[in-house]
N, C-alpha and C positions, 0 to 999 in steps of 0.2 A: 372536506366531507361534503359531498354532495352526491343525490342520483338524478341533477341534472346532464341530456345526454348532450348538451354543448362543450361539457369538460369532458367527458369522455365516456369508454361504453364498458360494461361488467358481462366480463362473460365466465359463465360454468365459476360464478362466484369468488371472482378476480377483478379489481375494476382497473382499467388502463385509462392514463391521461391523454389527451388528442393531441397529434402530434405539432399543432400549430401552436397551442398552451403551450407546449413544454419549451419547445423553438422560441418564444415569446418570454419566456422564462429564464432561459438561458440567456437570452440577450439584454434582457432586462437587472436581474438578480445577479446570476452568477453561473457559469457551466460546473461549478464544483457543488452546488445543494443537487440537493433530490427533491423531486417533485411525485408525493404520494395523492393517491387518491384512495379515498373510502365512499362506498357509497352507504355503508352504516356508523353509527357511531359509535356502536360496540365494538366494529373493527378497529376503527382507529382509536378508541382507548387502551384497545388491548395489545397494540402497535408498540403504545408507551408505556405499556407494563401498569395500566392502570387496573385496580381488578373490576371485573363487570360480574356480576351475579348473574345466573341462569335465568331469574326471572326477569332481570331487567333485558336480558337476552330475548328472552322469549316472546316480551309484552312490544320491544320494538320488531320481532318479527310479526307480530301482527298486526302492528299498526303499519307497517310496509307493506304486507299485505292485502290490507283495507286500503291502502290510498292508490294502491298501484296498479290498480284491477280499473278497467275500463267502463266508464258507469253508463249503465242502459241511456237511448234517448229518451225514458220518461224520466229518471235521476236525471238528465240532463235541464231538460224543460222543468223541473221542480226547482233545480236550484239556480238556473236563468229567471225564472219567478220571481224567486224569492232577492235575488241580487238588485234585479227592475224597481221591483215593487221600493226596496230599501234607498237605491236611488231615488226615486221618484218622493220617496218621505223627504230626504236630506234638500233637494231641491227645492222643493214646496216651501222647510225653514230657511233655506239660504233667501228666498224671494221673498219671504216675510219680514227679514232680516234687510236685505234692500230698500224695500219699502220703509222700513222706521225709521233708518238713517236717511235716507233721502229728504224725510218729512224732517226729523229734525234737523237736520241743514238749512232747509228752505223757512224753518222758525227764526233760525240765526241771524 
């Protein structure tokens, strides 16, 4: 289950595996399995005859829809900010973190 487009590409609401996975597959596994691709997870529950309710249907159609939409360059620059910024904390502990260990060694 994936809608990454390195396994393969969905089209008109069909997802096809890339032809070098599958080759890769065959050579690997076996030429006698099948190799499915979903790019939801409703499909491929309902592959296995698992029941998926409408609403859970409906709530990862939207959440597909929300992630898979191209976010403006200001979304873009909002959430590069906010990535930096969180880096820029975690470093700052990790060099504070250097710092104590260092000193207590050089106690030892």
């Amino acid at each position: 289950m994936s809608r990454d487009s390195d396994y393969g590409v969905t089209v008109d609401g069909k997802s096809y595996i890339n032809d070098h996975l599958r080759q890769e597959f065959s050579d690997r596994v076996s030429r006698k399995r099948h190799l499915l691709l979903y790019a939801r997870v409703s499909e491929a529950l309902k592959h296995f005859k698992v029941p998926v309710s409408a609403a859970a249907t409906k709530a990862e159609s939207d959440l597909v829809g929300v992630s898979s939409r191209s976010a403006t360059s200001t979304e873009q620059t909002k959430i590069l900010e906010v990535v930096l910024s969180r880096l820029l904390d975690r470093s700052t502990e990790l060099r504070v973190i250097a710092e104590q260990l260092h000193r207590s060694e050089q106690k030892e």
